[in-house]
DRENPA-3360 file (N, C-alpha, C; in nm, 2 decimals, always signed):
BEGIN
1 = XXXXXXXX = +0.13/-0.25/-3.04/+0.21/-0.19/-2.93/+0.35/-0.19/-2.97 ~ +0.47/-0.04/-2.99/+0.54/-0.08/-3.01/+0.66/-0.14/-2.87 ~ +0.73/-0.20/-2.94/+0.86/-0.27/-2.85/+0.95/-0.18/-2.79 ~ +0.96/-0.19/-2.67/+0.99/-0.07/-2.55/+1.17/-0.09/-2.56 ~ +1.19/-0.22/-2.67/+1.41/-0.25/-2.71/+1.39/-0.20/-2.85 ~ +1.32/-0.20/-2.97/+1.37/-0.17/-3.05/+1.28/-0.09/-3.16 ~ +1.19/-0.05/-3.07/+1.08/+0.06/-3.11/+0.99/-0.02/-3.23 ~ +0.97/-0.14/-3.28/+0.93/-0.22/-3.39/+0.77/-0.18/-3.35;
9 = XXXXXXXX = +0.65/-0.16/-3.44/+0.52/-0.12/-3.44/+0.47/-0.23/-3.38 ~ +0.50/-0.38/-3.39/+0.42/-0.51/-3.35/+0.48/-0.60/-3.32 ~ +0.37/-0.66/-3.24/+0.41/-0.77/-3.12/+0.29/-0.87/-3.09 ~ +0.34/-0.95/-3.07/+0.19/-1.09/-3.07/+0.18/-1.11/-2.88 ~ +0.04/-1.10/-2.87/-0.01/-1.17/-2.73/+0.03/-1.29/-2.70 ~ +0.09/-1.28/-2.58/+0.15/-1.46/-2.58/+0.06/-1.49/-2.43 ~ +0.01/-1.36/-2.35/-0.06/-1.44/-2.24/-0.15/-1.31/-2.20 ~ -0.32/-1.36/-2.13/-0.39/-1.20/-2.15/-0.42/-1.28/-2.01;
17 = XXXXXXXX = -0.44/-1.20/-1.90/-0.53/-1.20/-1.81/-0.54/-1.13/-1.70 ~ -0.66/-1.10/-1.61/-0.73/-0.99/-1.56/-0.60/-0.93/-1.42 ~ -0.60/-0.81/-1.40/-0.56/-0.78/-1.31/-0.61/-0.63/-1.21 ~ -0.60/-0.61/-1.13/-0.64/-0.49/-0.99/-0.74/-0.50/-1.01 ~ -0.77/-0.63/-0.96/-0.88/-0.64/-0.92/-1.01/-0.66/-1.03 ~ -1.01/-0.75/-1.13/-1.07/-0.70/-1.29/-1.12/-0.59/-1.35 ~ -1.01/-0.48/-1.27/-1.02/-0.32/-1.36/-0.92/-0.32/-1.45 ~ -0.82/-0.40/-1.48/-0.74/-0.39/-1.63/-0.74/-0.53/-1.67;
25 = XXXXXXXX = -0.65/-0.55/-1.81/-0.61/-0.66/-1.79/-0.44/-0.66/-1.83 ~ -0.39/-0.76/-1.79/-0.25/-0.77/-1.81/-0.22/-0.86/-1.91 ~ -0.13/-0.76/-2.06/-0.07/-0.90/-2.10/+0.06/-0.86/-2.15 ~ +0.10/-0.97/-2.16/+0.26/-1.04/-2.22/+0.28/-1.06/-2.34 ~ +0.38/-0.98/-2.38/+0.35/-0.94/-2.55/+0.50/-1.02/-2.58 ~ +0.53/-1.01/-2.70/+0.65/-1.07/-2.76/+0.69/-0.99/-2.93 ~ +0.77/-0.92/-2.93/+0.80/-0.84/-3.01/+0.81/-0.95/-3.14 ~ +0.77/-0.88/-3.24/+0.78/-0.93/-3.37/+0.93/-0.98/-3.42;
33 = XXXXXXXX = +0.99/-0.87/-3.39/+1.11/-0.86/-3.44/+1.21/-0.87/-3.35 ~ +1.22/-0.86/-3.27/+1.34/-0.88/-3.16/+1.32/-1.00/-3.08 ~ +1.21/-1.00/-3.05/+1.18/-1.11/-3.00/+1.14/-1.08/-2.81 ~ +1.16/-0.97/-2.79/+1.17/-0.90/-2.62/+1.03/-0.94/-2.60 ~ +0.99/-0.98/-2.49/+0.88/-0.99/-2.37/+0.87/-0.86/-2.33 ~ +0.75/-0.81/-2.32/+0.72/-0.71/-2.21/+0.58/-0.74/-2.18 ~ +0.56/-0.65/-2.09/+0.41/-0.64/-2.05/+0.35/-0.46/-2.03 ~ +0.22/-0.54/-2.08/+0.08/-0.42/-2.08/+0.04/-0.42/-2.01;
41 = XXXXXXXX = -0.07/-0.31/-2.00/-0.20/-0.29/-1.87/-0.26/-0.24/-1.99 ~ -0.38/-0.30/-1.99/-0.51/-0.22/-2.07/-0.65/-0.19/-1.98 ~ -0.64/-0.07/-1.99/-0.74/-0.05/-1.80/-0.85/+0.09/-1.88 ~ -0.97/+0.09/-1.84/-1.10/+0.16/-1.89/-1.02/+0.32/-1.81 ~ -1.03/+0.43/-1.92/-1.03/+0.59/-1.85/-1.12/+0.63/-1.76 ~ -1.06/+0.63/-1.61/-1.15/+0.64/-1.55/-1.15/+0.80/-1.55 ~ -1.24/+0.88/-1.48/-1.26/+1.05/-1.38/-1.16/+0.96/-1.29 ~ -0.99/+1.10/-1.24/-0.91/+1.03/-1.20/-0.99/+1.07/-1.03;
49 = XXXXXXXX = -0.93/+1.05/-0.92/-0.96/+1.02/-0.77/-0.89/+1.11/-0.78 ~ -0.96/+1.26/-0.65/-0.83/+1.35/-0.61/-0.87/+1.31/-0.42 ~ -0.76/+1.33/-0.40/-0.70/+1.33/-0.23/-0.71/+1.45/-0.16 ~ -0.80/+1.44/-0.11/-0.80/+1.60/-0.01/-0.67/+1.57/+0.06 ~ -0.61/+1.69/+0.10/-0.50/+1.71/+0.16/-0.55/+1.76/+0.33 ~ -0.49/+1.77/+0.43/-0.49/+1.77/+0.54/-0.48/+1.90/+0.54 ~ -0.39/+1.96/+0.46/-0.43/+2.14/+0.46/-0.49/+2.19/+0.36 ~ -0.61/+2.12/+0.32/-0.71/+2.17/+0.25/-0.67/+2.18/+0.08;
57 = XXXXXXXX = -0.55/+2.12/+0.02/-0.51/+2.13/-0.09/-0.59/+1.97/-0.14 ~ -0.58/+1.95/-0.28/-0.60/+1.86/-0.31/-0.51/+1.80/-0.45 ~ -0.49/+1.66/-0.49/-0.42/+1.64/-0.58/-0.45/+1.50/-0.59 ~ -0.40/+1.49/-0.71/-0.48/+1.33/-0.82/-0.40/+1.25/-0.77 ~ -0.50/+1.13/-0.70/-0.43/+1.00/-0.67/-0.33/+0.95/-0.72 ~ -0.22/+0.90/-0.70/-0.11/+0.82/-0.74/-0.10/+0.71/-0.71 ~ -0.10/+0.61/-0.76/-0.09/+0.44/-0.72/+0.07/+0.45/-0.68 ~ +0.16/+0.51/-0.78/+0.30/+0.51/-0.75/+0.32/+0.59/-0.64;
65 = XXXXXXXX = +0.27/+0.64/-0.58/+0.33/+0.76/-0.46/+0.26/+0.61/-0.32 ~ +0.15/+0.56/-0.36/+0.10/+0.49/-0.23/+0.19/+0.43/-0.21 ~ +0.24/+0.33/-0.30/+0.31/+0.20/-0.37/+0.43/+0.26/-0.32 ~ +0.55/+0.34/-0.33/+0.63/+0.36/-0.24/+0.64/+0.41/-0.10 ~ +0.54/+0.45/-0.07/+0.51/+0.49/+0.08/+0.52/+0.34/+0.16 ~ +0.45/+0.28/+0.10/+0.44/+0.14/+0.19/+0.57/+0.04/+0.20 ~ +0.60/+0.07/+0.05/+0.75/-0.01/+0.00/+0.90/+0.05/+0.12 ~ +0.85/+0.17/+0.19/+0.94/+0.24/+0.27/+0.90/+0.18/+0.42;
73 = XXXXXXXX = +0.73/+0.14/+0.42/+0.72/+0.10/+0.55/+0.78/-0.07/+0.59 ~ +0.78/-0.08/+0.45/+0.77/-0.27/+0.46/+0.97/-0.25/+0.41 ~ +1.03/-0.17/+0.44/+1.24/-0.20/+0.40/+1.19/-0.31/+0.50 ~ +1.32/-0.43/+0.44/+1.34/-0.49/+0.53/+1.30/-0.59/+0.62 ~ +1.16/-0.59/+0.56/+1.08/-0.63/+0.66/+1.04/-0.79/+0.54 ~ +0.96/-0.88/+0.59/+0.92/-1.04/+0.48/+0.82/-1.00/+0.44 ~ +0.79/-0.87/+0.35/+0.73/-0.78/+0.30/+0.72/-0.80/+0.16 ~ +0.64/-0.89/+0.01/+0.72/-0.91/-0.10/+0.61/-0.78/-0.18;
81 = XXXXXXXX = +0.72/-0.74/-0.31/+0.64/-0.65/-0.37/+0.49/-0.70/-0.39 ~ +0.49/-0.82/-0.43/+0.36/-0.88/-0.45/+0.25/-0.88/-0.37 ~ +0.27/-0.84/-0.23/+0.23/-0.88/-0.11/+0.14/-0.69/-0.12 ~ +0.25/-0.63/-0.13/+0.23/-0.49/-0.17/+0.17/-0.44/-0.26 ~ +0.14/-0.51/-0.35/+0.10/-0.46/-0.48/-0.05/-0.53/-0.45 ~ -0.10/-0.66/-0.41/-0.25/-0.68/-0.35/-0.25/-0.56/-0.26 ~ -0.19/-0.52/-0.17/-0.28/-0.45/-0.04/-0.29/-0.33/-0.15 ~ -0.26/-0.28/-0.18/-0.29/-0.15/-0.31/-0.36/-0.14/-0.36;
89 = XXXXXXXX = -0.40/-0.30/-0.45/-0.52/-0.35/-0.52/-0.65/-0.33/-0.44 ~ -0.60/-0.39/-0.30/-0.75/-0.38/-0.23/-0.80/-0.25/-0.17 ~ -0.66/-0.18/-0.16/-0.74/-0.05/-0.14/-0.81/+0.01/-0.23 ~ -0.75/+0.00/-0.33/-0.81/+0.07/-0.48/-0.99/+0.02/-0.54 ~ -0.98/-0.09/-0.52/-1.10/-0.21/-0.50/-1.20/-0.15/-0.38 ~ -1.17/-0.09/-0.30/-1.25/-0.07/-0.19/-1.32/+0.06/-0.22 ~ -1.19/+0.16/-0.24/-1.25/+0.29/-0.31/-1.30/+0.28/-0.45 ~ -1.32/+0.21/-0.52/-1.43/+0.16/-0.61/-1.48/+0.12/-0.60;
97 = XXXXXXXX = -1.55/+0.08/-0.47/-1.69/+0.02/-0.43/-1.75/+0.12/-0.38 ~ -1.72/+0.22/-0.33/-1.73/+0.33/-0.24/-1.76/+0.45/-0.37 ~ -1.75/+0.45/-0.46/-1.79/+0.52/-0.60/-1.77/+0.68/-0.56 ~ -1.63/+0.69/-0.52/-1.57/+0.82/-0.46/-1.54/+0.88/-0.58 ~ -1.54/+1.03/-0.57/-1.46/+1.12/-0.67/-1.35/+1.20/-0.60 ~ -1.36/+1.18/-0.46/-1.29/+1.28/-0.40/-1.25/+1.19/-0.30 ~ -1.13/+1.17/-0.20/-1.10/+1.12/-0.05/-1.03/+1.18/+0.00 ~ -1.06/+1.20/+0.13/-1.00/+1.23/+0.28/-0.81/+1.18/+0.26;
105 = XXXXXXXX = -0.72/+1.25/+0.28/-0.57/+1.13/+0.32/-0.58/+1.07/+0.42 ~ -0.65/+1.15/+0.49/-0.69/+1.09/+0.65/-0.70/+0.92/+0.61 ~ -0.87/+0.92/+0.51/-0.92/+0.78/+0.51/-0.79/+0.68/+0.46 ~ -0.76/+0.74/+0.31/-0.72/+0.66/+0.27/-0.57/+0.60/+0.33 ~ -0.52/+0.63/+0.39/-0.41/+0.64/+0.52/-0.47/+0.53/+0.63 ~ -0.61/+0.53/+0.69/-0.65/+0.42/+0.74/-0.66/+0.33/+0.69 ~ -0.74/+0.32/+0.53/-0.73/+0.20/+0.46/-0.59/+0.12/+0.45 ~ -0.50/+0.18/+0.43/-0.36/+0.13/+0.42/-0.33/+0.08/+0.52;
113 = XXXXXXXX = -0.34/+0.09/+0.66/-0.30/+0.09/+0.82/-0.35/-0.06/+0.88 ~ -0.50/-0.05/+0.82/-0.55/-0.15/+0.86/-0.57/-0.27/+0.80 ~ -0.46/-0.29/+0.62/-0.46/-0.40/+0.61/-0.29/-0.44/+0.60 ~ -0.22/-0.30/+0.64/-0.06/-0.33/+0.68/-0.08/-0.38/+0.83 ~ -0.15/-0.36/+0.93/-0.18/-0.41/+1.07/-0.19/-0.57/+1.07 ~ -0.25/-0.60/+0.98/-0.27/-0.75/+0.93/-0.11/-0.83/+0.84 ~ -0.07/-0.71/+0.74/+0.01/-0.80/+0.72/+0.16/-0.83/+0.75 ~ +0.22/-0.70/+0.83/+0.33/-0.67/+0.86/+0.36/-0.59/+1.00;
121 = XXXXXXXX = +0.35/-0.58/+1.16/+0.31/-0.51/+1.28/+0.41/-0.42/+1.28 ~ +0.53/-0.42/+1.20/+0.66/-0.33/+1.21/+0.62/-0.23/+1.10 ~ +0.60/-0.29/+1.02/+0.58/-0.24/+0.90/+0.46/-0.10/+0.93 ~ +0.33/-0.19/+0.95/+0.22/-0.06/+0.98/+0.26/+0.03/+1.10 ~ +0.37/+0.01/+1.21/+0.37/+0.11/+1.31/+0.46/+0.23/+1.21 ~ +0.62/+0.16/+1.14/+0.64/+0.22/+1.07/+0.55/+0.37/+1.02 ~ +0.44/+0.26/+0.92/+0.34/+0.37/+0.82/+0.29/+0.47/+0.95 ~ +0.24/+0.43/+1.04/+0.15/+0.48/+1.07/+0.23/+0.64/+1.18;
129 = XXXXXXXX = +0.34/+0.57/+1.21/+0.45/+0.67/+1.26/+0.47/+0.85/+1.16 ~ +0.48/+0.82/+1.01/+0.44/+0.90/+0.93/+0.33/+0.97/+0.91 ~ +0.24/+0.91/+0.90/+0.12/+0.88/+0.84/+0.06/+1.04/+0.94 ~ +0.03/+0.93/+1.06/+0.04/+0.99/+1.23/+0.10/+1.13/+1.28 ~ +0.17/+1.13/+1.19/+0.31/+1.25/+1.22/+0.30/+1.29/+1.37 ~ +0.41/+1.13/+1.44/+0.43/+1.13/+1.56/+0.47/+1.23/+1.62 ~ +0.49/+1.35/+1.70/+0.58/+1.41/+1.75/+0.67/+1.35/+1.85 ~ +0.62/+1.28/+1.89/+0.76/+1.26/+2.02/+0.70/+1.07/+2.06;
137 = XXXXXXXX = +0.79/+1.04/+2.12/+0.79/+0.90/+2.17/+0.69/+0.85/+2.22 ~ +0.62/+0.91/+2.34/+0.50/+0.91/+2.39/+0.39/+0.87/+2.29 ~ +0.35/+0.92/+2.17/+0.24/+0.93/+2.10/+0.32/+0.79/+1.98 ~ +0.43/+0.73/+1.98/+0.48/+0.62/+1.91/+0.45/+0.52/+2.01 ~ +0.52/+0.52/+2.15/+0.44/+0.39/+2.26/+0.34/+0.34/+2.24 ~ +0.22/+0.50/+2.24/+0.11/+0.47/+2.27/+0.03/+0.37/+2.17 ~ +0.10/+0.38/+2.05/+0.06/+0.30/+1.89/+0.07/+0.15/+1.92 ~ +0.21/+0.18/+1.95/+0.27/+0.03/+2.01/+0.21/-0.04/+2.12;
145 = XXXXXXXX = +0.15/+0.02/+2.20/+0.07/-0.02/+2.31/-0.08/-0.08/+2.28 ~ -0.16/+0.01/+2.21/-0.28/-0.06/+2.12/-0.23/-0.16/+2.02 ~ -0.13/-0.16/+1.94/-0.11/-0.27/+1.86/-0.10/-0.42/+1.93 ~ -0.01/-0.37/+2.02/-0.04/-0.50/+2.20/-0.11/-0.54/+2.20 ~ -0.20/-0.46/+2.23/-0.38/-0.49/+2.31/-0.43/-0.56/+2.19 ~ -0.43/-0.53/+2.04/-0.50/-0.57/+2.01/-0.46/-0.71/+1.91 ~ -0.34/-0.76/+1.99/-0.29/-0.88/+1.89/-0.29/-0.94/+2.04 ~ -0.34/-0.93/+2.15/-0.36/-1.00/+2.27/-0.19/-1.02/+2.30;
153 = XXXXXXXX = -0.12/-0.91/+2.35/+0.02/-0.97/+2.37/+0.02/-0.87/+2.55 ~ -0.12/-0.83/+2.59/-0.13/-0.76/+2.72/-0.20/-0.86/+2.78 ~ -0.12/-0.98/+2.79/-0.25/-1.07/+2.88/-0.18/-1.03/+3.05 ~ -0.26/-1.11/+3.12/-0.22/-1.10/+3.26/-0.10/-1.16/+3.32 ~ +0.00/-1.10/+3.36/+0.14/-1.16/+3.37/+0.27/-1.12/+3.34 ~ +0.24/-1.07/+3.18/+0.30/-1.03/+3.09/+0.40/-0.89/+3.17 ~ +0.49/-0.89/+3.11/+0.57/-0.75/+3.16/+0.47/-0.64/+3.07 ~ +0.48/-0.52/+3.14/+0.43/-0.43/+3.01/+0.56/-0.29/+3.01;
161 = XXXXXXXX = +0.64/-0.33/+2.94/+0.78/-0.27/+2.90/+0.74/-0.10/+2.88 ~ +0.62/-0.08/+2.85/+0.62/+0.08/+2.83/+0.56/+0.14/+2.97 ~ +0.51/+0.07/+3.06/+0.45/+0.15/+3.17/+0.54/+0.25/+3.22 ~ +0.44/+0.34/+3.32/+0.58/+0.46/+3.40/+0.62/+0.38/+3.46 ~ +0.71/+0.39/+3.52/+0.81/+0.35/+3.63/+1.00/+0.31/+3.56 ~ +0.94/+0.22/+3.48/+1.05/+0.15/+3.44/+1.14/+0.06/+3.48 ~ +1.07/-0.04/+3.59/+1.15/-0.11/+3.68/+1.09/-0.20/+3.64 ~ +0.98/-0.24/+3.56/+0.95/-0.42/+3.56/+1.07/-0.49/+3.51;
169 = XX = +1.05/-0.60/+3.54/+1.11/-0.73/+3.50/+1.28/-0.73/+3.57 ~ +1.27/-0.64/+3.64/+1.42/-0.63/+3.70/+1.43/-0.75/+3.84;
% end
């Protein structure tokens, strides 16, 4: 492998082990000559995954296109790349169980949804705001309103801040 600082042909393994899920592995190389660290992925050629598009177009999965989509839903948020880089894994992991050649964006948009719902509630309204291609406020509430219901924060008592009226808690 050569050295990504000083283009030298070889470099010695200093650490190997499995990663996405045991579809590559990862290792830690150390240049011969300079001495720089970097790292590999050595991962089997798969037939790549294409994404049906929503208007009927289609185009080859991208781990980096997912991988920033989410990185945009989680700004800011106690969101770590690492945190991001598993839910990725497990999607990817999932549609390799699923022995797909082709997916829905639709699906794979849920798959993302429903384990950013788990890890971040700002975060996946964020995604799903996009995702969703909200038009107007009303269809963002309504997101926000099942995300309620279903983290039990509609118990009996509770104000419910989105109803019509607009006068609770006054």
């Amino acid at each position: 492998m050569q050295c990504p600082r000083c283009n030298h042909p070889e470099a010695r393994v200093v650490d190997s082990r499995t990663s996405r899920g045991g579809r590559a592995i990862r290792r830690r190389r150390e240049c011969l000559s300079c001495g720089e660290r970097f790292t590999t992925y050595e991962q089997a050629e798969e037939e790549p995954l294409l994404v049906m598009k929503k208007d009927g177009g289609s185009e080859t999965y991208d781990r980096g296109k997912l991988l920033a989509s989410i990185r945009v839903a989680c700004a800011k948020r106690p969101v770590s790349n690492r945190d991001i880089e598993f839910l990725v894994d497990e999607v990817e992991e999932q549609l390799a169980a699923e022995d797909l050649r082709d997916i829905a964006s639709l699906r794979l948009g849920e798959l993302v949804m429903e384990r950013l719902r788990a890890l971040d509630q700002v975060a996946y309204v964020r995604f799903a705001s996009v995702y969703r291609n909200f038009q107007d406020t009303t269809e963002f509430m309504e997101e926000v309103r099942q995300l309620l219901r279903r983290a039990g924060h509609s118990a009996a008592g509770q104000v419910d801040l989105f109803s019509a009226g607009g006068d609770q808690g006054r």
